[in-house]
N, C-alpha and C positions, 0 to 999 in steps of 0.2 A: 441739282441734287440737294437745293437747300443748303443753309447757313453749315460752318463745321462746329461752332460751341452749341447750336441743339443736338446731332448728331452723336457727339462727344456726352452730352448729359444724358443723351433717350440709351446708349449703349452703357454706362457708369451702373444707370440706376436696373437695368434689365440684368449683367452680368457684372455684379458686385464681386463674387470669389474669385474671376481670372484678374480683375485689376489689383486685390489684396496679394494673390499669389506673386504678379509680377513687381507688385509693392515689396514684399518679401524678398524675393529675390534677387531683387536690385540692390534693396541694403545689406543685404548679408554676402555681397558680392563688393559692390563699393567699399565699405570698408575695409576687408584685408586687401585690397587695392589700392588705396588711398595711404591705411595703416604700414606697408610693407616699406616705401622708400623712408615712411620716417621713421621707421624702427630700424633699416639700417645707417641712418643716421646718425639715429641714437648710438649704437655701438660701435660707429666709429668716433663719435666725441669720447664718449666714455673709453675705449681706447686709448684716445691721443691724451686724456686726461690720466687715464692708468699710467700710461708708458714714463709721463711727466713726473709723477706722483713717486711711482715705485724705483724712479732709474736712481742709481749707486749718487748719493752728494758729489762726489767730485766729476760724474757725468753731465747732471741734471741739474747745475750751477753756472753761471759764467764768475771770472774771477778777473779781478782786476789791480797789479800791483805796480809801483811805482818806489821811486825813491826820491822823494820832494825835498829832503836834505843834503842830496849832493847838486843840485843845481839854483837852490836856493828859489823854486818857485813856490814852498808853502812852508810852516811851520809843523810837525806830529802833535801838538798836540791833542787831546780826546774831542775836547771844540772843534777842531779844525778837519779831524778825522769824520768827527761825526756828519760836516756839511757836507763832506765832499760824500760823502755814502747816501748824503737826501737829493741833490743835483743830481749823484750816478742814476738811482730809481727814478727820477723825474725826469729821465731823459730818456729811458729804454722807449724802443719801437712799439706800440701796440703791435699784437696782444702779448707781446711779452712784460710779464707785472714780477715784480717781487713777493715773494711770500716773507715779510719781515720778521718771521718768529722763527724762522730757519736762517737767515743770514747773519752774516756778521762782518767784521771787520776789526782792523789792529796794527801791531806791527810786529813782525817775527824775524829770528833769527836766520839765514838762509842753509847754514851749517849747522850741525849740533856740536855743542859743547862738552866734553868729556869733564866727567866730573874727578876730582883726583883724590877725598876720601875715602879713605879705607875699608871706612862701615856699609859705603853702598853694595850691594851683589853685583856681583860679578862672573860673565860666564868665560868660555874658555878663546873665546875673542876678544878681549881686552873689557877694555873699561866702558862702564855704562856711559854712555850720552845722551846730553837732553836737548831738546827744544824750548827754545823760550818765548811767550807768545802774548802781547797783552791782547788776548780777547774780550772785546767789548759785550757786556752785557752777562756775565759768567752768573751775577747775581737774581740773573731774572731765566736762567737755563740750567740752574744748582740749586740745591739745598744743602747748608752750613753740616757737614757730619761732623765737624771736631774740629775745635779751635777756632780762630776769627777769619773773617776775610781780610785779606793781606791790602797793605795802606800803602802810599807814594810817599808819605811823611811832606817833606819841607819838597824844595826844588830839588829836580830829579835832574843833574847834567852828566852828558855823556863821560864823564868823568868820575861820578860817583860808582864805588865800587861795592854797597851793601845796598838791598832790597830786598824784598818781602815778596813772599809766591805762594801760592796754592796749587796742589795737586789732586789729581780725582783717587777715591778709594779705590779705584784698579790699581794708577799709579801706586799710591800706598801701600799697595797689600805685598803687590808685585816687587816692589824694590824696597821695601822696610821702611818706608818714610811717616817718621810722626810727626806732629805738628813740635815746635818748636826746634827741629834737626837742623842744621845749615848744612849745604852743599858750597862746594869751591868749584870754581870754573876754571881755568885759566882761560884768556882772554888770544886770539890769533897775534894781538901787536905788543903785548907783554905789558907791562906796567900795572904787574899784581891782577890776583885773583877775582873774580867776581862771585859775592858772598853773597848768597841765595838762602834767606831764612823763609823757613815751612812754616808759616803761620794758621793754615786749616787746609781740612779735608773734605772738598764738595761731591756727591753724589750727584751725576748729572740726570734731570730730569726725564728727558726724552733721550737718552742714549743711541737710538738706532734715526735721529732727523740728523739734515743735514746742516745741524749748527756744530756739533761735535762729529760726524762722520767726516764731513770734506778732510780735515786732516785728522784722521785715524787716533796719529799717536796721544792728540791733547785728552785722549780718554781713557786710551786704554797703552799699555807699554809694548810694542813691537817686538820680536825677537828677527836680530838682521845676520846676515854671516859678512866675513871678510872677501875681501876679493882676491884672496894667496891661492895658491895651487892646491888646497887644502882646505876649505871656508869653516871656519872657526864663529862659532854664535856667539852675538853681545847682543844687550838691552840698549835700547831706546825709548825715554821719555818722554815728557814735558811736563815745563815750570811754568805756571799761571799768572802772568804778573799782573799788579792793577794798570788802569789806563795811564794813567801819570807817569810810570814807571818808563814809558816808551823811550824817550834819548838814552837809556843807559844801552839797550841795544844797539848803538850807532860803531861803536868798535868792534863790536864782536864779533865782526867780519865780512868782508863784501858783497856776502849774498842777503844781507838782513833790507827785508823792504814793510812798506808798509801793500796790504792787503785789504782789497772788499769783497766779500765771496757773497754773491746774489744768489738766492735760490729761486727758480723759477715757481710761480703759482700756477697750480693748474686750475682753480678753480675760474670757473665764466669761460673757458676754451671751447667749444663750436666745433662741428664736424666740416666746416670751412675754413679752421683757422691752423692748420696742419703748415700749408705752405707759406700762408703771411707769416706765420710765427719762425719757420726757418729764415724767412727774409728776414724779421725782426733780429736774429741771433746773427743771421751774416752782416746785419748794418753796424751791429754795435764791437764786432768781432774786429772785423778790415772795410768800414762801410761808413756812410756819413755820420751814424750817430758816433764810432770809434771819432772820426775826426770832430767831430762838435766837442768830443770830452777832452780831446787830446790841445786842443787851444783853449779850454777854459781852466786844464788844469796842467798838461803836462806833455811836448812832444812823447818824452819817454814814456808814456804809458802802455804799459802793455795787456792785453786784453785775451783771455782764453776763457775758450767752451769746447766741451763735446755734447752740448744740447743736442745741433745739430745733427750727430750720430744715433741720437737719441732717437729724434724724429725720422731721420733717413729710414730704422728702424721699425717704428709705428708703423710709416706708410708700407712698407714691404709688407708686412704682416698683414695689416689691411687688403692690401692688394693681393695676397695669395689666396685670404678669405671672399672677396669678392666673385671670382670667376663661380667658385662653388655656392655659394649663395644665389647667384644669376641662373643658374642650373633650375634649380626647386622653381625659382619666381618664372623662369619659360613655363616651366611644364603646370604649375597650378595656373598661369594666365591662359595656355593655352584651352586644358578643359574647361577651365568658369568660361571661354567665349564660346565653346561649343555647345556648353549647356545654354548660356545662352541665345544663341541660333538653334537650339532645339526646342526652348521654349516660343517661338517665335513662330517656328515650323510646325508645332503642335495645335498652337493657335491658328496658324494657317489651314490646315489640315480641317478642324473642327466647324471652321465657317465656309468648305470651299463652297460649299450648295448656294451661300448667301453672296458669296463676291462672284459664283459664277454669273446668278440671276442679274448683280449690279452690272456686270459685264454687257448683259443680253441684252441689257434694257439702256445701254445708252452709256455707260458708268466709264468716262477714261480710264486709264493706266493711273496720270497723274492726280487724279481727282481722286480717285479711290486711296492709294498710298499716302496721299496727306492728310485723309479723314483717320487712317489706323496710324499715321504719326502722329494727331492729336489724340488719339486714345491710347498711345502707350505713353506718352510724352506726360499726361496728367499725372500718374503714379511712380513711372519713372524717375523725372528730373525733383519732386522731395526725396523718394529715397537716397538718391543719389549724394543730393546734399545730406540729407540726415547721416546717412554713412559715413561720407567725407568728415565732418563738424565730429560724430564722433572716433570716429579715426586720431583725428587733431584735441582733445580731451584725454582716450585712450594712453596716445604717444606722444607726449605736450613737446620734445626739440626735435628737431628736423626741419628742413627745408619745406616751404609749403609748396612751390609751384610744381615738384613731381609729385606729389600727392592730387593734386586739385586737378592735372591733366592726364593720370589716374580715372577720381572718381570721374574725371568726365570723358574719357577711352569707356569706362563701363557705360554712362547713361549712353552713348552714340550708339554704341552695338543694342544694347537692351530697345531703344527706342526704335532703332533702325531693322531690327532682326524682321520681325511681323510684314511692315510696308514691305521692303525691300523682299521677301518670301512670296508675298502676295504680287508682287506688281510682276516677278518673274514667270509665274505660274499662271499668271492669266492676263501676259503680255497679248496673247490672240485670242481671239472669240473665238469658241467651241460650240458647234452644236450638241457634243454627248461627252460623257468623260471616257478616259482613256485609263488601262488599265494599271494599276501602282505597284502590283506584283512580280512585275515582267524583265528584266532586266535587256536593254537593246541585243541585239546580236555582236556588232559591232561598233563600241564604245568611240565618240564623237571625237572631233579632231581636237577641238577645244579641252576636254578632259587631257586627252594624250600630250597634248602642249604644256597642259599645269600640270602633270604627273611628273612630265619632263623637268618642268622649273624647279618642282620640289626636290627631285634626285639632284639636281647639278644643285643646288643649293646645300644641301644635306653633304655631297660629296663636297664641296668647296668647307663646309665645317670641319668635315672630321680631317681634312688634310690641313687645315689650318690650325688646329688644337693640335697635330702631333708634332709638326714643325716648329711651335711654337714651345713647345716641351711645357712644362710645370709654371714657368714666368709669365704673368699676365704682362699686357702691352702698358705702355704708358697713355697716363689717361685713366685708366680703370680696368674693371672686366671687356673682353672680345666678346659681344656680345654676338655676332656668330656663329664663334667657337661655342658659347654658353648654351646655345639655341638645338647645340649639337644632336643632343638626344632627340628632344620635340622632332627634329627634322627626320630621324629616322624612324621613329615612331610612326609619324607622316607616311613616310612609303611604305612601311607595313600595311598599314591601315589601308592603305588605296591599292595595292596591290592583294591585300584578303579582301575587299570587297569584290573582286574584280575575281579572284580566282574558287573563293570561300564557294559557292554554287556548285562547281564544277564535282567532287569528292560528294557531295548533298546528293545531288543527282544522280550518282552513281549508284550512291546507297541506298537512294528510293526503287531505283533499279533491280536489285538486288531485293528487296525484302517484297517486290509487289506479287510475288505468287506465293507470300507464305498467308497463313490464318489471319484473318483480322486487320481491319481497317488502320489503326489505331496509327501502328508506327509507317505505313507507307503513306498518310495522311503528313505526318508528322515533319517527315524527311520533305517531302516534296512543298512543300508549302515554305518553311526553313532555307530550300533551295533555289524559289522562286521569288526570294525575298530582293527585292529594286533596290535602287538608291537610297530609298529613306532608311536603307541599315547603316550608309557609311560616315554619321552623325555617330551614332552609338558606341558603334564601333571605334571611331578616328578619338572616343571619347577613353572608351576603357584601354585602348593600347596608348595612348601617351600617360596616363594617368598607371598603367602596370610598369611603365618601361621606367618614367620618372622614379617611381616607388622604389623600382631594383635600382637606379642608379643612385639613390639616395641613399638605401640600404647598402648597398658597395661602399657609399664617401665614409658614410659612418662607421663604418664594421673595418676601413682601413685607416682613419683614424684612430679610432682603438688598438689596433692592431701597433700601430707607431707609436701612439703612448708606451702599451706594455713592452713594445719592442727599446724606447728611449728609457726608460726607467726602468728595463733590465739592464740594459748595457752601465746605467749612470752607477746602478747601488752593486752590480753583480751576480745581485744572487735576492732572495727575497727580504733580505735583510743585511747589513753592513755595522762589525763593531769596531771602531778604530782605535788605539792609543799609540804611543811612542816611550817604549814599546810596550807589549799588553804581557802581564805576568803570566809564568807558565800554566795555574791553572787553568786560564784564562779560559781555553777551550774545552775542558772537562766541565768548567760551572755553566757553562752556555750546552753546550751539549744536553744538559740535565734538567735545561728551562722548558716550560708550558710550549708545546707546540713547533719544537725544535725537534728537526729529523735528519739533518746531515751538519756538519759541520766543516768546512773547509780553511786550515790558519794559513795563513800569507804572509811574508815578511817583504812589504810593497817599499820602496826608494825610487826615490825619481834620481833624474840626471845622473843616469850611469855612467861610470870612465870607461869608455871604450879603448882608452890609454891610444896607441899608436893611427887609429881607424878617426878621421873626424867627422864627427857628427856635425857640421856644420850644416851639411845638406837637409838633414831630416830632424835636426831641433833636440830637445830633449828627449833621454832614453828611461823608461818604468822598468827596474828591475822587479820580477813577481819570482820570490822564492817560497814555492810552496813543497808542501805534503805531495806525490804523484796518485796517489790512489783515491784521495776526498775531492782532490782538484780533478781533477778524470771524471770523475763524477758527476761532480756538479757542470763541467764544460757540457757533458752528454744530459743534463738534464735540464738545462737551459737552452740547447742549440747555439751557443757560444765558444764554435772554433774545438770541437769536439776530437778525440784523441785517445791512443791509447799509453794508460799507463806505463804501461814498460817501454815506450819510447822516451819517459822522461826521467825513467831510475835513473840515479847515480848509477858508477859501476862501482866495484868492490874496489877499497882503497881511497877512496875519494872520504873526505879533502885531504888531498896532497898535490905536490907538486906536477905529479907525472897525468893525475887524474886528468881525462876529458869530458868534460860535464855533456852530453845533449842535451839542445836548449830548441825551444818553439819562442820563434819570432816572429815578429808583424814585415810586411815585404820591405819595408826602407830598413829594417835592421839586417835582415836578410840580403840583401841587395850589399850592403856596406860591410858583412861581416864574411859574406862568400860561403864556399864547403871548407874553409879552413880551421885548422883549432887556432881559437886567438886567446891572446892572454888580456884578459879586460879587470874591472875592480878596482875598489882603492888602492893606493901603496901600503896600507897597512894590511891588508888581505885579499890580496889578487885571485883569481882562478882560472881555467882552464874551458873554454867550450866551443861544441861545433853545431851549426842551424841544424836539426835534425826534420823541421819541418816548419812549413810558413801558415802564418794563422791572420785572418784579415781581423779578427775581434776575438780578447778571451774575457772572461771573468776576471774583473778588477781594474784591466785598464781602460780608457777611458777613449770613446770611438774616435779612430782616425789618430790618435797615440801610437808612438812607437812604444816597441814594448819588447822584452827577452825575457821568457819564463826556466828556469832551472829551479834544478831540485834540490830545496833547501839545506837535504843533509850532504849536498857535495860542496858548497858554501862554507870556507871558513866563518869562525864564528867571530875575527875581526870584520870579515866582510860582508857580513849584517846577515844574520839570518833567525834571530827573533822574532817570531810573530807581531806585529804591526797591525794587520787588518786580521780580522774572523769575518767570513761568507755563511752566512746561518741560511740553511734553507727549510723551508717549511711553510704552508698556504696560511697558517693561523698565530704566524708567530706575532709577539706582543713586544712594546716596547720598554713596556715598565718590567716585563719578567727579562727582558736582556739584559735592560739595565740595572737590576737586581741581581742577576747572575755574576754579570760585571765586576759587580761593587763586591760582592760575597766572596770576588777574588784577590780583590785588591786594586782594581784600576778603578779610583773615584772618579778620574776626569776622561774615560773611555769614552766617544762618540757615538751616541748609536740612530742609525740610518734605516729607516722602514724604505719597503720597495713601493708600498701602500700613500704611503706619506708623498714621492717622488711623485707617484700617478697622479696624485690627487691636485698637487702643484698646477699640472700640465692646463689644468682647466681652471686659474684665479684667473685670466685675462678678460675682463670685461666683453672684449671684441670674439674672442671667441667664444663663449656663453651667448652672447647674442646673437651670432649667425649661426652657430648651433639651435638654436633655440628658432629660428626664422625659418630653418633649411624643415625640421621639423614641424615645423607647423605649416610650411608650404606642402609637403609630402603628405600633411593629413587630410588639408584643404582638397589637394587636388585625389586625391582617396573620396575622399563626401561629395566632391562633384561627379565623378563617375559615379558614386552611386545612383547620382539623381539622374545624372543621363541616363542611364539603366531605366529609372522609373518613369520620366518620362517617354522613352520608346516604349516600354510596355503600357502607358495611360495611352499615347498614342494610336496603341496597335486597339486597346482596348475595345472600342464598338465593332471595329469589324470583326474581330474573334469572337465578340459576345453574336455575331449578325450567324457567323460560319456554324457556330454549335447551333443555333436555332434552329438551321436550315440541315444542318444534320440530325437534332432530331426528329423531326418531321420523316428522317428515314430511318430511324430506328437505333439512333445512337444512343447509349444508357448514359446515367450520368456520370458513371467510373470513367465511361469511356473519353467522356469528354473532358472527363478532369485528366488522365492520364496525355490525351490529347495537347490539351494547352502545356501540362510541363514537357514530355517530348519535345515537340516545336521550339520548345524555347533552351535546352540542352543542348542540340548541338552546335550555335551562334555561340551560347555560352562557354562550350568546351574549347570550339574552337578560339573566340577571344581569351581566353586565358594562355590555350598554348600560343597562340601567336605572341600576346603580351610575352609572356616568359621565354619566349623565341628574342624576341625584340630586346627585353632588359639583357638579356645575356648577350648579344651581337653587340649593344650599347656599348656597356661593358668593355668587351674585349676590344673595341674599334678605338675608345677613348681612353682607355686605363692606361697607355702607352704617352699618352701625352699629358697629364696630371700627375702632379707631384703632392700628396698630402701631407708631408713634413712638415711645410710652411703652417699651413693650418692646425695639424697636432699639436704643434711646440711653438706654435709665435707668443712673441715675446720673451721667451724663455732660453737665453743665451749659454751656450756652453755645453747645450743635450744635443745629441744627435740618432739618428736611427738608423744606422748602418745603411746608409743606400739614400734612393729615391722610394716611396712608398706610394705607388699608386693604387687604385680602387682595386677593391678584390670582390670577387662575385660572391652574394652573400645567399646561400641555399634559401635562407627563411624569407627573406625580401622576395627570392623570386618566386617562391613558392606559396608562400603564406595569403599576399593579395589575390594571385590569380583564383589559388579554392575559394578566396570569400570569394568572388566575382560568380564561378558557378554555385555553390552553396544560394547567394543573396538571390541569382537570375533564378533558380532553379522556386526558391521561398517565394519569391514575387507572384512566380506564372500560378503556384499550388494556390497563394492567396485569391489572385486573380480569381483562379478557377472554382471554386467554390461558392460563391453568389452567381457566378456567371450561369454555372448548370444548376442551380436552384431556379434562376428566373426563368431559364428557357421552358419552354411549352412544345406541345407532339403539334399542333397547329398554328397555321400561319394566315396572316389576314391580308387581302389583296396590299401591295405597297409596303408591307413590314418590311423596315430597314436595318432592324433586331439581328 
């Protein structure tokens, strides 16, 4: 049969547009193939980069202290401090690096020190204490606001009892400190005071990095309470010594050490360096690099992180994002390979007259199949590459080797489709063709065996996705469970090919005695339609079913957002102070876009006096209004309730009153049907659970919580408004905080519900698989389309051949056009409701086993969503693809149809194949 590179050039140069099309095809297939493992890649570096980046300083540090002057293995001072902090960073595990504009190091206090002048403020817990800290590098992390930066002077020995400090303008503002003020310490082992002169006031530059966050208080002044029966507020400082300064700390008491606080860098971290990087934290933690540091400088060293919780973290999130991203990437792999075995079969199709003849005349199986694998193989394997290469441009980090066995899964199928079509189809020598309209009587054993494999495959999904609940496996996504959908979609598909005739035929049945050709033409032809439908079809039901299950993930994340950030703010807006002045909610009442108001007098850690809450942790006392809180519970769906089950009764507050009170079940559980007397000792009250609420307005999900009615509340026992619950779709934050202020609360907090929402999505990782899942669901949307057109190019010559030959009998050309759309309406009706049969079965089969919280709120510690939140069937997903599907089939066949009954002619010439 002659050389294969003439064959491959006489075919190139003869049919120039199918090789461009499969050129086409291939790269615009390859690359989001190629593109999709390194774009989840990508979002998971930038994740584990995020998580690193954004976690709390004293999380996302390791820290390392020692006390080198009780055993005499080093000197404190700033020299000797400074070495051993270049050796710690030159010794960390890759890829754990230092970010050295956020670390520090020094030597602190381990106690604070109560200061004993008069002038400092004082709350009703005694006397202010400070911390004393010489942190290194203050002058490269400040700027001088007032007065000088503080000196060591001469030699600094544990013995000298005056030195020089600097404190931050919080510190100053907060406790009255000007520069030249001295503070008195007394010292734990006596031998006079330690005199602390305020020599300046530094403004810290980056206030919210982890050079001033790890400890809080060198920034900013704490307010702590006592630990009496009774907790009583005092302040908390810190004094900023210079470096030099460090031996006078050596008395001031036996927790004083010196300290290196490492911030981790995230920058250069890799979507492979998740678990080296936790290994790196546990080496240096209790691992060989802990001991390499521990012989070069100090058995006693002691070493902490919560990196590692950090990371533990990332990966969770990661891993709750993957199953659902695995999802979209089944169902758009599955259409691109059906379009591609449809391009393949079209080709097939269009030459059968040529490979029969090669057949006839001598042409093997094998010889034939590897002459059309050098003709798809030429356009093919560059696209494939060009796609790839731009894939890798597109999405420059990620892993290359799933990308490259990617684009090259597409060039096998693309190359393979055509051969492998042809060599099936004219495995035997025929003397005539056989008919392509006809569907067997009974379907072959072989088909029945794969139908078989599919259901037991499909069924082994959906029971391993529900037993496995919401937590993916270790390792990653369950890529069976993932597959889940595609698999059911699959038995649709092959079970409407199989049954889809049956109902066609009925209804050809039915209209063949009524007027006119047109629709019993229509039906019967639709109903005689073979195998080559169950391509088209296996196309647009996994691509419907995907659609709806996408549209569920999405529409129930959403749904958990607004459902977490109602529970977090309570209401669509939150204003907080301690406490908030009475007009407080008349001026918010009277703001831009405000329509209810709800005031609260919220307290944590309620006395339940004789009941212990040890079980159930701290108790949220909510003393509200019962008429605006009623309200709002019923207008949020938050633990809804009637008014008058929460009035006070008449006479209350007093002794004899019995408040009814709505509880969360652990207070409920611990407080019984009893009246208990609960409260502080300066204002006790009276109440009995009148009903159990799993979530309300204000508290915080999975919080214990007792709500009663504020005016049954002594008014030592706190019933001042504290929080205002503003509700309204358009409220503003500058007019709250306007209102606010117009009352008198200058330092009121105020909380958008807007703001909360908007939180839930700064995580890099979820922006990216958001953003994947959707663009996989649009993909596999544009591939069904195309399957659609190529079954209709396919079907094309013999329907242009069928009107010919009807008009020759007298068919107009209305007729023929109404013809071609008919025929092609009821395949289309039908794959839409089946799609939308399919997404909703989908749905319901899997929605039991998927948890979307993880994905709603990853990374975002502290929000909850009352429950599990699995996919919710979403009307417009299921509805909205399947109309375009008949809308687009129905546009196609109309286009179709219009040239086709233009060309036809009333006469036919011996052999028209027209």
């Amino acid at each position: 049969m002659g050389g294969l590179v003439p064959w491959v050039g006489v075919r190139l140069r003869t049919a120039p547009g199918a090789a461009v099309a499969l050129l086409l095809l291939t790269l615009l297939t390859s690359f989001p193939a190629a593109a999709l493992p390194r774009a989840m890649d990508a979002y998971a570096a930038e994740g584990l980069r995020h998580a690193v980046a954004t976690a709390p300083a004293d999380r996302g540090a390791v820290e390392l202290t020692d006390t080198p002057w009780q055993d005499g293995t080093g000197p404190i001072t700033p020299a000797a401090l400074a070495e051993r902090y270049r050796r710690i960073t030159a010794a960390l595990p890759e890829p754990l690096r230092a970010d050295h504009a956020e670390s520090a190091y020094g030597v602190r206090t381990g106690s604070p020190l109560a200061a004993s002048d008069p002038w400092v403020p004082q709350l009703d817990g005694g006397r202010t204490v400070f911390t004393l800290s010489t942190h290194h590098g203050i002058d490269r992390h400040a700027v001088l606001h007032s007065g000088r930066w503080p000196e060591a002077g001469g030699s600094v020995a544990p013995d000298t009892r005056a030195v020089e400090a600097a404190v931050t303008t919080a510190t100053a503002r907060t406790l009255a400190i000007r520069p030249g003020a001295t503070l008195h310490l007394p010292l734990p082992g006596g031998g006079g005071p330690l005199a602390v002169r305020v020599t300046g006031v530094v403004e810290p530059k980056r206030p919210e990095g982890g050079y001033w966050s790890f400890e809080p208080v060198l920034r900013t002044p704490a307010r702590l309470f006592t630990s009496g029966p009774v907790p009583e507020p005092y302040w908390h400082g810190a004094l900023l010594l210079p470096p030099g300064a460090a031996p006078v700390l050596l008395p001031a008491g036996p927790g004083s050490e010196a300290y290196w606080r490492i911030a981790a860098d995230p920058a250069g971290l890799g979507p492979d360096d998740a678990q080296t990087l936790r290994k790196a934290v546990a080496s240096i933690e209790d691992g060989p690099a802990r001991a390499e540091l521990g012989e070069a400088f100090s058995p006693d060293l002691f070493v902490e992180s919560d990196l590692d919780h950090v990371l533990l973290g990332a990966d969770r999130a990661l891993a709750a994002l993957d199953p659902v991203v695995a999802v979209a990437a089944f169902g758009v792999a599955c259409v691109a390979g059906v379009v591609l075995l449809m391009a393949g079969g079209l080709v097939a199709a269009r030459r059968h007259d040529e490979l029969t003849l090669l057949r006839a005349r001598g042409g093997s199986v094998a010889g034939i199949a590897g002459r059309l694998l050098g003709e798809t193989a030429v356009p093919v394997l560059p696209a494939a590459v060009a796609g790839c290469a731009a894939a890798f441009v597109a999405v420059p980090e990620g892993r290359a080797l799933p990308s490259l066995l990617a684009a090259g899964a597409v060039a096998l199928v693309a190359c393979g489709a055509l051969p492998a079509r042809a060599a099936f189809a004219h495995r035997r020598v025929r003397a005539h063709g056989e008919r392509a309209d006809a569907a067997p009587a009974r379907p072959s054993r072989r088909r029945t065996v794969a139908e078989l494999t599919v259901l037991v495959l499909a069924v082994a999904a959906v029971a391993t996705l529900r037993r496995r609940g919401g937590a993916a496996p270790e390792g990653g996504a369950d890529l069976l469970a993932s597959a889940a959908p595609v698999l059911v979609a699959l038995i649709a598909a092959l079970l409407f090919v199989r049954l889809h005739p049956v109902p066609l035929r009925l209804a050809a049945r039915s209209v063949a005695r009524r007027r006119g050709p047109v629709a019993f033409l229509a039906l019967a032809r639709a109903g005689r339609a073979g195998g080559a439908a169950t391509l088209p079809l296996l196309a647009l039901l996994v691509a419907l079913s995907t659609a709806a299950f996408g549209g569920s993930v999405l529409t129930g994340i959403s749904d958990a957002r607004d459902r977490a950030s109602l529970i977090a703010v309570g209401a669509d807006a939150r204003v907080e102070g301690d406490p908030l002045p009475a007009g407080a909610a008349d001026a918010v009442r009277k703001a831009a876009g405000v329509t209810d108001v709800a005031a609260v007098h919220r307290s944590y850690d309620l006395n339940l006096r004789e009941r212990d809450t040890g079980g159930i942790g701290s108790v949220t006392l909510l003393a509200v209004d019962p008429e605006s809180y009623a309200r709002l519970a019923a207008r949020t769906g938050l633990g809804s309730f009637r008014a008058d089950a929460l009035r006070a009764p008449s006479g209350a507050p007093g002794d004899s009153a019995v408040l009814p009170a709505l509880a969360s079940p652990g207070v409920a559980a611990l407080l019984g049907g009893d009246a208990v007397r609960i409260g502080p000792a300066v204002g006790p009250f009276t109440v009995r659970v009148r009903a159990v609420l799993e979530v309300t307005p204000g508290a915080a999900s999975g919080g214990e919580f007792l709500v009663v009615d504020a005016a049954g509340v002594p008014a030592e026992g706190g019933r001042a408004p504290t929080t205002l619950l503003v509700s309204g779709s358009s409220v503003s934050g500058a007019a709250l905080g306007a209102a606010v202020r117009s009352a008198g609360a200058a330092d009121a907090a105020v909380t958008l519900r807007a703001e909360v929402r908007a939180g839930f999505t700064d995580s890099p990782a979820q922006r990216g698989a958001e953003r994947i899942y959707t663009s996989a669901v649009a993909a596999g949307a544009g591939y069904a389309v195309l399957a659609l057109l190529l079954a209709l190019l396919q079907a094309a010559p013999e329907r242009t051949a069928l009107l010919a030959r009807l008009r020759t009998m007298g068919l107009t050309h209305r007729q023929g056009r109404r013809l071609l759309v008919l025929e092609s309406l009821p395949q289309a009706l039908l794959a839409a409701g089946g799609g939308v049969l399919t997404g909703w079965v989908a749905i319901g089969l899997l929605a039991p086993g998927i948890d979307l919280a993880a994905p709603a709120l990853a990374g975002r510690g502290g929000f909850a969503a009352a429950g599990p939140v699995p996919p919710a069937a979403d009307p417009w997903s299921l509805l909205l693809p399947a109309v375009a599907v008949v809308v687009l089939a129905v546009g196609v066949a109309a286009a179709q149809a219009w040239p086709a009954t233009r060309r036809t002619t009333t006469e036919l010439r011996a052999g028209d194949a027209r």
